[in-house]
C-alpha positions in Angstrom: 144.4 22.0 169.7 142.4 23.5 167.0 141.3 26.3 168.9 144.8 27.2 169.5 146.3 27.1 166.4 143.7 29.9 165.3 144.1 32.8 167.4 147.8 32.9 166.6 147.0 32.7 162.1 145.0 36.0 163.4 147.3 37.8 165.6 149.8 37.0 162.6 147.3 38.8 159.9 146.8 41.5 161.9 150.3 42.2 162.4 151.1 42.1 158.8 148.4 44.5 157.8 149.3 46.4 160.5 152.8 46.8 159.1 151.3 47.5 155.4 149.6 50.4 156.6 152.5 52.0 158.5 154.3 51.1 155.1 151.9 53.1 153.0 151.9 56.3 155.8 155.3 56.1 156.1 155.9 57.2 151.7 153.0 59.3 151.8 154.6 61.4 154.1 158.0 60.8 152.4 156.8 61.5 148.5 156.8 65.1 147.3 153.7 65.3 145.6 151.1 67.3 148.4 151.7 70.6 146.3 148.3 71.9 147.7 148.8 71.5 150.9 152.0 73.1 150.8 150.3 76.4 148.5 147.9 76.3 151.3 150.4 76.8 154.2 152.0 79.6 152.4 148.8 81.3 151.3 148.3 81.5 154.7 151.5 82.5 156.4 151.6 85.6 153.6 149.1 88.1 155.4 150.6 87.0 158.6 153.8 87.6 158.0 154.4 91.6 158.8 157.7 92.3 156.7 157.2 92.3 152.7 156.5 89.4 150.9 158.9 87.3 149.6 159.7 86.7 146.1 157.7 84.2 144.3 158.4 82.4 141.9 159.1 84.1 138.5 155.8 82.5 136.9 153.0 84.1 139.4 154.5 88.3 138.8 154.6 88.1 135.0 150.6 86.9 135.2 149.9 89.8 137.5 152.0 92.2 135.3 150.0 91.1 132.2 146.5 92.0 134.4 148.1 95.4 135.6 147.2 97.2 132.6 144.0 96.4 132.2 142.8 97.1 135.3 144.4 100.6 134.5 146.8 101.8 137.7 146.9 105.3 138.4 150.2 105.5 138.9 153.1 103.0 137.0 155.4 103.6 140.7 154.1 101.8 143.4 153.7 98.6 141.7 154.8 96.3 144.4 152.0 97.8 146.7 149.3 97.0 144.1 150.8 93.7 143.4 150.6 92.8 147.2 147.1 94.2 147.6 145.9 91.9 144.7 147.0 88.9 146.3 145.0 89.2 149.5 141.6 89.6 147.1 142.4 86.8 145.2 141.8 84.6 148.0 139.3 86.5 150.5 137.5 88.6 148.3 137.0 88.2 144.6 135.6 91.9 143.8 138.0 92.6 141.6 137.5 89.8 139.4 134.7 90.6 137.5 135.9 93.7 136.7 138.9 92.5 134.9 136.7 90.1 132.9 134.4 92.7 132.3 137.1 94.7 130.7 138.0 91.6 128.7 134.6 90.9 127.4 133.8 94.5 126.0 135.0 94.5 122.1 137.1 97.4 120.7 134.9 100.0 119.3 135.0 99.7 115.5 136.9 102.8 113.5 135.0 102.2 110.3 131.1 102.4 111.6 130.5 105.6 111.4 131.6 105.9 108.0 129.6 102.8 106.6 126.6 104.6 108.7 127.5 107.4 106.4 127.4 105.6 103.2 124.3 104.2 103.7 122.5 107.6 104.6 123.6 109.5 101.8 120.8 110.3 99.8 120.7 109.1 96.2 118.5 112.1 95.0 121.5 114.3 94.6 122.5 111.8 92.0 119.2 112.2 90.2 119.4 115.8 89.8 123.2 116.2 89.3 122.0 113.8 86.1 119.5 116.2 85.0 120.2 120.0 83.9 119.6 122.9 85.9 115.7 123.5 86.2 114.9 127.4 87.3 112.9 128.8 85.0 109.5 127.7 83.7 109.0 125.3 80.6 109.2 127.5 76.9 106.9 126.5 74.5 109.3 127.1 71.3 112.4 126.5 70.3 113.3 126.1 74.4 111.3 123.0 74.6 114.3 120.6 74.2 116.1 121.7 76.9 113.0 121.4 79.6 114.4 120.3 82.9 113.4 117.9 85.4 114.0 118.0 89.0 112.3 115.5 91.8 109.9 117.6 94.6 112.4 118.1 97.8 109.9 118.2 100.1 108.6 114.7 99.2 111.6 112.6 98.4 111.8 109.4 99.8 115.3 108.0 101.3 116.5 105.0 98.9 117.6 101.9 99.9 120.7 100.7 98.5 119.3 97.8 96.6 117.0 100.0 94.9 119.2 102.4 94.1 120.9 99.2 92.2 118.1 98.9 89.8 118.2 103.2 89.0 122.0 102.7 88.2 121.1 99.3 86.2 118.8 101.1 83.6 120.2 101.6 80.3 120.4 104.8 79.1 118.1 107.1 77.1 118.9 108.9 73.9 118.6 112.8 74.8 115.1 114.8 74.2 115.9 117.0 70.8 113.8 119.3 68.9 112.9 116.7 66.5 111.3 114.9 69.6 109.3 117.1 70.3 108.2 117.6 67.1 107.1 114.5 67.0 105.2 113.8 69.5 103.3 117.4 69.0 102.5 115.6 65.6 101.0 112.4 67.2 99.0 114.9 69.7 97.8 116.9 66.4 96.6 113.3 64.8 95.0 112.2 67.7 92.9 115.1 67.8 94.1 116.4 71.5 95.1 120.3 73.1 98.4 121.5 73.2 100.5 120.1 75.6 100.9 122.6 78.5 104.1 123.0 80.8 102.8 119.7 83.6 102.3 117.6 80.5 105.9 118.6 79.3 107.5 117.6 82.4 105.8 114.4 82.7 106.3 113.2 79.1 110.3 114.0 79.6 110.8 112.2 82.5 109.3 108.8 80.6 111.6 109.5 78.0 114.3 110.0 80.0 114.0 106.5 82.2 113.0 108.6 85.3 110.3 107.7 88.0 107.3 110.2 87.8 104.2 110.2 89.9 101.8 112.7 87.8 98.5 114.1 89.3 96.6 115.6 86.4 92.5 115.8 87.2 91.8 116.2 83.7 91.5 112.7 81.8 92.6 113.5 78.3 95.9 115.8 79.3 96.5 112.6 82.0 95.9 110.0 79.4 98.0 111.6 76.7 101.2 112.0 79.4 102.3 108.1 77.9 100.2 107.2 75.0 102.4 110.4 73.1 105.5 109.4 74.8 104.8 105.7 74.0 105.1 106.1 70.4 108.4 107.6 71.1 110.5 104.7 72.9 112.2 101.3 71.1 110.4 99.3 73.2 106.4 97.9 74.3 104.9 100.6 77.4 102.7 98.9 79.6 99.5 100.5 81.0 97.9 98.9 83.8 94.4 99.7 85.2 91.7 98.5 86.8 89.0 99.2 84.8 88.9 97.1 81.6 86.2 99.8 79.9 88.8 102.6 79.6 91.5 100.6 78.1 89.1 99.2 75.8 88.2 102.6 75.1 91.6 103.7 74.8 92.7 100.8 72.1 89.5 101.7 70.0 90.3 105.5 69.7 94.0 104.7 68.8 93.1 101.4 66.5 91.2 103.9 64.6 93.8 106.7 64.0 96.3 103.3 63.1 98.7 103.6 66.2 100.2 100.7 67.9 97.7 99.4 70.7 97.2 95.9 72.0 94.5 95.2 74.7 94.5 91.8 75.9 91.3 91.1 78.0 89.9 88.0 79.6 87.4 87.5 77.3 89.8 87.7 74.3 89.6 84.6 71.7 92.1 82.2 71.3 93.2 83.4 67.9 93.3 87.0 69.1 95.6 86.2 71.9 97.8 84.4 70.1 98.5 87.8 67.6 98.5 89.5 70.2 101.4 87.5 72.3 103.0 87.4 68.6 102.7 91.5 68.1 104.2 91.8 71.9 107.1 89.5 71.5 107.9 91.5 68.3 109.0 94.7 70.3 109.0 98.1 69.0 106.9 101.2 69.8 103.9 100.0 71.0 101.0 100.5 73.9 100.1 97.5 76.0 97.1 97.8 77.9 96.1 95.1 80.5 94.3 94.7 83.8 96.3 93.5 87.0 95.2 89.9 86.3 96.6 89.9 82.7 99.8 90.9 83.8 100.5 87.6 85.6 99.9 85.4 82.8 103.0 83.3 82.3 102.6 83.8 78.4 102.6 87.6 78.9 105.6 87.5 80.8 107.2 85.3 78.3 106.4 87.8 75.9 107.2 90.6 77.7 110.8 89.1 78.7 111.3 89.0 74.3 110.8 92.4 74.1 111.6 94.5 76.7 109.6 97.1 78.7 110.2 100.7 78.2 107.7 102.1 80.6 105.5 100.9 83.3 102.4 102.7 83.6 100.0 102.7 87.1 96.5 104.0 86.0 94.6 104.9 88.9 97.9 104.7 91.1 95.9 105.8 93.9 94.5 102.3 94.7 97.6 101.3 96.5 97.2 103.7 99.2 95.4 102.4 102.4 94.5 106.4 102.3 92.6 106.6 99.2 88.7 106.2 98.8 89.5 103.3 96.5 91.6 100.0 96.6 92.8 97.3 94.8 95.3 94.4 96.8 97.0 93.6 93.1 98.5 97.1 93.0 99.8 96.8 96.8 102.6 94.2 95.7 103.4 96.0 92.5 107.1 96.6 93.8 107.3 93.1 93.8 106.0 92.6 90.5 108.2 95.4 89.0 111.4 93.7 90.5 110.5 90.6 88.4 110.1 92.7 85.2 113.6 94.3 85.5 112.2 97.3 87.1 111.5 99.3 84.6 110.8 103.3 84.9 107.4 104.1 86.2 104.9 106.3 85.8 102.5 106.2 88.6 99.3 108.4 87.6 96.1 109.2 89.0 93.7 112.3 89.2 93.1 113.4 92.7 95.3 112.5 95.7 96.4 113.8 98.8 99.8 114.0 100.2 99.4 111.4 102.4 98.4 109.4 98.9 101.1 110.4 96.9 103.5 109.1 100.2 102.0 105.7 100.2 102.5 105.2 96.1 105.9 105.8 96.0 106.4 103.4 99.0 104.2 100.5 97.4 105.4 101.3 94.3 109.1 101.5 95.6 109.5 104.7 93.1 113.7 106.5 93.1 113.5 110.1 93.6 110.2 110.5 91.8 109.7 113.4 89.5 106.5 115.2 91.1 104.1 116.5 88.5 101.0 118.0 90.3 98.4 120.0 88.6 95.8 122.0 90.2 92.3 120.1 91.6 90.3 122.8 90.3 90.9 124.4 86.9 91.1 128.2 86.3 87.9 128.9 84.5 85.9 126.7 86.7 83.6 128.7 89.3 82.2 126.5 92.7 79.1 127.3 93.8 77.4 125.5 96.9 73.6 126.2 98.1 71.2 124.4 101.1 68.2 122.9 98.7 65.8 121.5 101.2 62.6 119.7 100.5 60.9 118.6 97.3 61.2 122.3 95.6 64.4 121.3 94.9 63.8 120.0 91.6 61.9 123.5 89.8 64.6 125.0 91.2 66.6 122.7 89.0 64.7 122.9 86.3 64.8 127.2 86.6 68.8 126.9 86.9 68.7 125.1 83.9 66.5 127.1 81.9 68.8 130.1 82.4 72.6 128.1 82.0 74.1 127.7 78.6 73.9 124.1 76.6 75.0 121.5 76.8 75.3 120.4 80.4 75.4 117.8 82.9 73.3 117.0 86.3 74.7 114.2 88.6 72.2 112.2 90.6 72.6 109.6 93.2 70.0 107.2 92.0 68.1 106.0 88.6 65.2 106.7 90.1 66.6 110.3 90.6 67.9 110.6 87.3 64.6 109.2 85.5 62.9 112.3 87.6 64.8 115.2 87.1 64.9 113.7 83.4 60.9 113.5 83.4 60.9 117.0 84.8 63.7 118.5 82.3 61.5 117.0 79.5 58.4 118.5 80.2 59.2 122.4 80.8 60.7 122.0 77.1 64.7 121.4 77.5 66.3 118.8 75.5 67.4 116.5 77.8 69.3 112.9 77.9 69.9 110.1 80.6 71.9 107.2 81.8 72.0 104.9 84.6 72.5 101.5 85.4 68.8 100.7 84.9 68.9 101.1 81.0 70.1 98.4 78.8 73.1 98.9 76.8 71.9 99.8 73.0 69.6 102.1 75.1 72.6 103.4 77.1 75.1 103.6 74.0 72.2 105.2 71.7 72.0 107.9 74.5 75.7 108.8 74.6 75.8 108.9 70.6 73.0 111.5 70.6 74.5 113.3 73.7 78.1 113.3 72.1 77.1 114.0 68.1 78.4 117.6 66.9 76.3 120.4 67.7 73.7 118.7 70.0 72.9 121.1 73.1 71.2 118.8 75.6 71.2 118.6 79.0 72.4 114.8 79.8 71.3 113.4 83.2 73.4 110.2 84.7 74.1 108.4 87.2 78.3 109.2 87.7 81.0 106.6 86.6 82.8 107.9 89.9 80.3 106.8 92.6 82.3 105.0 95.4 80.2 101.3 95.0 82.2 98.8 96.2 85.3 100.7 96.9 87.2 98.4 94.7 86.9 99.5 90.7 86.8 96.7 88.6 86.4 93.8 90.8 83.2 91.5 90.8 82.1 94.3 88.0 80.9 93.7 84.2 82.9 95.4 81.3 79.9 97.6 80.8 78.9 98.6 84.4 82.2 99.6 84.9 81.7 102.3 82.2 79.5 104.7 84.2 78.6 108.3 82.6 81.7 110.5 83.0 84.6 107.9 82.1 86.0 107.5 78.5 85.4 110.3 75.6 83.4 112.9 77.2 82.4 116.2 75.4 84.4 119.3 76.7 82.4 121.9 75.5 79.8 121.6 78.8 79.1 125.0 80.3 77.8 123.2 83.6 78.0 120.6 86.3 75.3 120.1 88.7 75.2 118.0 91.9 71.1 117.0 92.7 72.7 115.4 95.3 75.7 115.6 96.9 78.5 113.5 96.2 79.8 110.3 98.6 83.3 112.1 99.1 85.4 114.7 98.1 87.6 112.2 95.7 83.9 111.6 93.6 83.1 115.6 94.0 86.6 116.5 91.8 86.7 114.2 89.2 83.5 114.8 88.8 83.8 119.0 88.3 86.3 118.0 85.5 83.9 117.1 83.3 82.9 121.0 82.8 85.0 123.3 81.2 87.4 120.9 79.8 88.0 123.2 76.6 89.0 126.0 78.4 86.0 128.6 78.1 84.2 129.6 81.7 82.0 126.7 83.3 80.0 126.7 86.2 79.9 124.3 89.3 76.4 123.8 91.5 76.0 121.5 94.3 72.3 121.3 95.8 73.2 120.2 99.2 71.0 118.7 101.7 71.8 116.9 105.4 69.4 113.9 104.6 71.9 113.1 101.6 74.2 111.7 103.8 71.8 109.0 105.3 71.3 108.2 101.8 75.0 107.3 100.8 75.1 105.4 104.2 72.4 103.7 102.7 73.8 102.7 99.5 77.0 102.4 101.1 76.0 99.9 103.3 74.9 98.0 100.7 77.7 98.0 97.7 80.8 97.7 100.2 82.4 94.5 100.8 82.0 92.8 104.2 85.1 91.1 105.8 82.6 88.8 108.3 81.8 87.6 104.1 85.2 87.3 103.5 85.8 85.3 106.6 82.9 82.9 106.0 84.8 82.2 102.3 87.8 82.1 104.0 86.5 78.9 106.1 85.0 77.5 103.4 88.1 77.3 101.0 89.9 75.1 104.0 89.1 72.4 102.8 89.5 72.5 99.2 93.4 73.9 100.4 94.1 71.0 102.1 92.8 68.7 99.5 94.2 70.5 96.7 91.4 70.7 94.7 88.8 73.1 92.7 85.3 73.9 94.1 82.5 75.5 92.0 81.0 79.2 92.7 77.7 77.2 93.3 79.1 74.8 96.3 80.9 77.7 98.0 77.9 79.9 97.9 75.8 77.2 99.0 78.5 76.4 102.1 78.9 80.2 103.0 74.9 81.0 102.7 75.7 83.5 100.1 74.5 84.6 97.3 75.8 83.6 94.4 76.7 87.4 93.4 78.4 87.9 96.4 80.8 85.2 96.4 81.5 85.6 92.8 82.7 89.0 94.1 84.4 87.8 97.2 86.4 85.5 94.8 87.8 88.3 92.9 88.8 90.1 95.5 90.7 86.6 97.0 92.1 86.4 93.1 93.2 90.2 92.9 95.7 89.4 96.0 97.1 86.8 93.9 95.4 83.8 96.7 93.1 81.9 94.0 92.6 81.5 90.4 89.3 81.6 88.7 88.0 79.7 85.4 84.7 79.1 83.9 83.2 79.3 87.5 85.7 76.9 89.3 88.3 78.5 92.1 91.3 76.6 92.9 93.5 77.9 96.0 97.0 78.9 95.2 98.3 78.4 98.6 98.4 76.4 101.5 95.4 76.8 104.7 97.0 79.1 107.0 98.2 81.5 104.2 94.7 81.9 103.1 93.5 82.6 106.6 96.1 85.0 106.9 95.3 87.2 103.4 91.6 86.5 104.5 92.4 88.5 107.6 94.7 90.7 106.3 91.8 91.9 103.2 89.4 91.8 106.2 91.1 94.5 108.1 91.6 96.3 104.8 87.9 96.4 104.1 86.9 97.2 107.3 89.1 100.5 107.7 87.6 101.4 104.5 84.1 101.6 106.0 85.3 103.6 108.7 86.5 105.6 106.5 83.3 106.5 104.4 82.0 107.9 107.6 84.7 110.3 108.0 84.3 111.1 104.4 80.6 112.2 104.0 81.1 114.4 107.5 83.8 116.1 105.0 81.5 116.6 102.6 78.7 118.4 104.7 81.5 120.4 106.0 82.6 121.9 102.6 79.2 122.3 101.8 78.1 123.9 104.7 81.5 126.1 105.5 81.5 130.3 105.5 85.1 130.5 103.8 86.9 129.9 100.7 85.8 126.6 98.9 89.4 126.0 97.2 91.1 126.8 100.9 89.0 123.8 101.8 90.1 121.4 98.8 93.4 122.5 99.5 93.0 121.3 103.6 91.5 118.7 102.4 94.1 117.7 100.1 96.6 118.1 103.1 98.0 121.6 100.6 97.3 124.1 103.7 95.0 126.6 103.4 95.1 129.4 101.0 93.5 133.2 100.6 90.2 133.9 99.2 90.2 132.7 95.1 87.4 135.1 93.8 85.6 132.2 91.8 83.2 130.8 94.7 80.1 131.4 96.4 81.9 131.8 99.3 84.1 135.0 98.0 82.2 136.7 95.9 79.1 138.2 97.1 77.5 137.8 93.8 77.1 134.3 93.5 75.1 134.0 97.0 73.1 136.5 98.3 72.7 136.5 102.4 69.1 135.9 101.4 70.1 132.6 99.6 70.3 130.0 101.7 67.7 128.0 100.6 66.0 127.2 97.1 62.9 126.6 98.6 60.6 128.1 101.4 61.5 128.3 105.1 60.0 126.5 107.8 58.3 129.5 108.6 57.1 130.1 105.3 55.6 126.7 104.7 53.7 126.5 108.0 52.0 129.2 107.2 50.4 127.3 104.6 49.7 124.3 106.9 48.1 126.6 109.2 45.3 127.7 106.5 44.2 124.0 106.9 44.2 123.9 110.7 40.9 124.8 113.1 42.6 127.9 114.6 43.4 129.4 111.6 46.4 132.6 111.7 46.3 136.2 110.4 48.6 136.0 107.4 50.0 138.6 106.0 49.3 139.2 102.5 52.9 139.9 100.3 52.9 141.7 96.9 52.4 139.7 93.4 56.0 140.9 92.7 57.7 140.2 96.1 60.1 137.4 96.3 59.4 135.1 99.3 61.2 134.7 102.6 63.6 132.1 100.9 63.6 133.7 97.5 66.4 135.2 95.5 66.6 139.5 95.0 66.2 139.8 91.2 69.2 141.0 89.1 69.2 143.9 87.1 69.8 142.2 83.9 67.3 140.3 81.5 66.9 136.9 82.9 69.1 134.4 81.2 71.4 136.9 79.9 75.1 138.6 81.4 77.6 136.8 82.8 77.5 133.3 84.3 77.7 135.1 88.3 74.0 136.9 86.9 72.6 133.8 85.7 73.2 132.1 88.8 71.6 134.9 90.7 67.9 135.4 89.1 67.6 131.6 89.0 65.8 131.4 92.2 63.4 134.1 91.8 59.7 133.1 92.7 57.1 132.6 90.9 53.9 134.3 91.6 51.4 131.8 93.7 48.6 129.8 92.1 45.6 131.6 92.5 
């Protein structure tokens, strides 16, 4: 009975479930909701369907009338067609999709861009000059001088920025340049003892006074140096002069101390009382000429002084040390733009005495300079003459000592060496000419005593040095004393000297101009000589090799500094040379260089690091790279040397190409144009190879027939005897007779 009373409880169940389900089909079907379905079924009856279309609903033609313009129809009439072929692509092939949305994507083209594009290319220097007067004619020297006009180089204008151009418009203005002004400073110029001012000087003082940007390249020291000191004296407000050797400002504060002008040099190795009077005379303002070295200038108590008064001039001595280009470089001068920007940036005058045009390019870039007024003078003076001869062997030296004996006192000889100088000065001495040295082997009373006899009025000597411009370490004033920077040819030099004469030649073309300033400087004719030779050029490598900084140095400091960068602490010169295996010179130096970049700070022997690890690997590498391409560079450098020693054409057509000017036509005041000064038998001083082997040969067991000259024959190598007296007539016969021979010893 059980059994039976089950199966029907199931059969019941089933039924009723049964019947639930038919319930549930049975509203499906009746329930309005399968919209897809019924969109599918007419989607697909649409193509099939021959006759048109019929209307849809109103919703689906106004979104396909809002695509129809953007996808551009040729024609506005046959809409319907279009509309109809866009509905089978919408569901079999979607190709014209991504074209609308392309269209959708792509932004309207702005109307405004090129106009803003316009703004921002317009070039300020119109500005400048539409500021200044009219400048066509040459700078008067009366009355006319007050109305001298300035107006920036064309050729060599660099596009502004807009932020820069910010600061130009910020500067306040300047009082105009009068008569009276002028008068002035031709009084200060008068008191300081200097030449008139001539028409580049003019133009350069102006544009200081005026607030305007100069770069000034002037190769003769005191017309370069008197550009700002006379215009300083002439503004409401302190002048800075930067530069990196501390022995010429020194020099400079002395000479103007002593004639009572406002000067102020604050040095290192100033006292703590002097400091203070001196931070107490800058914060006071006025007229006045502050001179300090790129480290000074980021002493937080100079710029608290500085911010008191005011700056009414920025000056960059030596401006060629921020150029990558230049034979010399210093990193402090590379981030002067920034350094300006926190002074107020103030007008500059960036000044040097010999640089290219790829230089001058690179100094108004670093120095982020507005339309720069462009004063260039000539590299070689007027009443200079260039003369170049091949002196081989050890003969060199009497012929020295002859070319001497027949120039006009006083003079100067350039050597490359001490030992060099103390021999030609050994030499000089015994055939009877008064004769005075200099080099870095003398102490300094000897040294200063020297220069005081050299220098005192009336004195003709003949002074013999070592030159001030020799390339070293390719970074003036860093890792140097204040008196080895002060080589012979820097600071007061007498400008009476009626020669210059190269024993050797020079390291570079750079050391070779500012060196053939130091002749002639008054204005009366002055001859230049350089004794070239091809093993002078091993030589500099030599001494090259030696002086110039090494980045695999700098890298070895670099790693040892890590770890005092992470610590955050100071290390003494003694434990770093000791970790690098380094002298204790060389790392002094090497720490200098690290502080000139603004990296570490130096005191009483202890270097702390300013930044973090990675930063100093990074300057490390950057000063690295620096130091190497200056290497490479001294190569290139000596080969242009030899090349203008050795060349057939005009020596100033090669300065010029040197000096990236272009070539020029012959100037009539070298060796190379005028006949006169060498003679096709002069291209040596000393015997041939020919003529000295005959010589050997007397020695030798198979002894040669020699031909036997006359007493008054010149040798093979010798010089045709002028007409004149010996040691009389123009400087051109002077030059000529001085290699005559000399009869042979019997």
């Amino acid at each position: 009975m059980p059994q039976k009373s089950k199966k029907p409880v199931k059969k019941a169940n089933r039924r009723a479930s049964s019947t639930a389900a038919k319930n549930k089909r049975s509203t499906a079907k009746a329930s309005p909701k399968p919209a897809k379905r019924s969109v599918v079924t007419k989607a697909k009856r649409a193509p099939i369907a021959k006759p048109k279309p019929k209307p849809k609903p109103a919703g689906k033609p106004q979104k396909v009338a809002q695509r129809a313009p953007l996808a551009s129809p040729p024609k506005p009439a046959p809409r319907k067609p279009a509309l109809a072929a866009k509905a089978k692509p919408k569901v079999l092939g979607p190709k014209s999709e991504p074209r609308a949305r392309h269209a959708l994507i792509l932004p309207p083209r702005p109307k405004r861009l090129a106009a803003r594009l316009l703004v921002a290319r317009a070039p300020r220097a119109a500005r400048v000059e539409e500021a200044l007067p009219d400048s066509s004619r040459t700078i008067p020297a009366s009355d006319a001088i007050a109305s001298i006009s300035l107006k920036p180089e064309s050729g060599e204008l660099a596009r502004p920025s807009l932020h820069a151009a910010a600061h130009v418009r910020a500067r306040s203005p300047r009082a105009a340049v009068t008569l009276d002004t002028w008068r002035a400073i031709d009084a200060t110029a008068e008191r300081l003892g200097r030449a008139a001012l001539n028409d580049e000087q003019r133009v350069a003082i102006r544009a200081a006074l005026e607030g305007h940007d100069s770069v000034v390249v002037l190769p003769d020291d005191e017309r370069a140096v008197s550009c700002y000191q006379l215009a300083a004296f002439q503004l409401p407000q302190p002048t800075i002069v930067i530069s990196p050797v501390p022995a010429e400002l020194e020099a400079q504060q002395a000479a103007l101390c002593a004639r009572e002008l406002p000067a102020v040099f604050v040095s290192a190795e100033l006292s703590a009382p002097g400091r203070s009077a001196a931070l107490a005379r800058i914060s006071r303002g006025g007229p006045l000429l502050l001179l300090l070295t790129p480290e000074g200038l980021r002493a937080p108590d100079i710029r608290q002084a500085l911010a008191n008064s005011g700056i009414a001039l920025f000056v960059a001595e030596e401006a060629h040390c921020a150029s990558e280009a230049s034979h010399e470089l210093r990193p402090s001068y590379a981030e002067l733009a920034v350094t300006l920007r926190g002074l107020g940036s103030p007008p500059v005058m960036a000044i040097t005495r010999v640089a290219s045009a790829a230089v001058r390019r690179d100094i108004r870039a670093r120095l982020g300079l507005e339309a720069p007024v462009t004063i260039q003078s000539p590299p070689v003076r007027a009443n200079l003459q260039l003369v170049t001869k091949l002196a081989r062997g050890e003969g060199r030296q009497a012929a020295l000592v002859r070319l001497v004996e027949r120039f006009e006192l006083p003079g100067l000889v350039f050597c490359a060496t001490p030992h060099d100088v103390d021999s030609v000065y050994a030499a000089l001495c015994g055939a009877g000419i008064a004769a005075r040295r200099h080099h870095s082997g003398m102490t300094a009373s000897e040294r200063a005593a020297e220069l005081l006899s050299f220098n005192s009025p009336g004195q003709r000597a003949v002074m013999v040095a070592v030159s001030a411009f020799a390339p070293g370490s390719g970074l003036p004033g860093i890792g140097e004393q204040l008196e080895a920077s002060l080589g012979f040819g820097r600071g007061a030099v007498r400008r009476d000297l009626r020669f210059v004469v190269h024993y050797q030649s020079p390291a570079s073309i750079e050391q070779y101009l500012r060196e053939i300033q130091r002749a002639g400087a008054d204005g009366s004719p002055a001859m230049c000589v350089l004794l070239h030779e091809s093993s002078h050029r091993s030589l500099h490598e030599v001494m090259l090799a030696q002086q110039r900084f090494r980045a695999t140095h700098l890298a070895e400091l670099g790693r040892a500094l890590e770890t005092p960068a992470l610590e955050g602490r100071t290390v003494s010169l003694e434990a770093l040379a000791l970790g690098t295996g380094q002298s204790r010179r060389t790392t002094d130096r090497l720490t200098a260089l690290l502080a000139d970049a603004g990296v570490v700070s130096r005191a009483g022997g202890w270097v702390r690091v300013l930044c973090t690890a990675s930063e100093l690997d990074e300057a490390c590498r950057r000063l690295g790279a620096q130091l190497y391409a200056l290497r490479e560079q001294d190569a290139r450098r000596l080969a242009s040397v030899s090349a203008f020693a050795e060349a057939s054409e005009c020596k100033l057509s090669c300065l010029s190409q040197y000096l990236g000017e272009g070539a020029s036509q012959g100037c009539g005041r070298c060796s190379a144009c005028v006949s006169e000064l060498l003679t096709p038998s002069l291209e040596s001083l000393v015997p041939q190879t020919s003529a000295r082997r005959s010589v050997v040969h007397e020695f030798s067991v198979q002894p040669l027939s020699l031909s036997v000259q006359p007493v008054n024959a010149p040798l093979l190598s010798g010089v045709v005897p002028s007409a004149g007296h010996p040691g009389h007539g123009s400087p051109v016969a002077k030059l000529a007779d001085f290699g005559v021979a000399r009869r042979p010893r019997e």
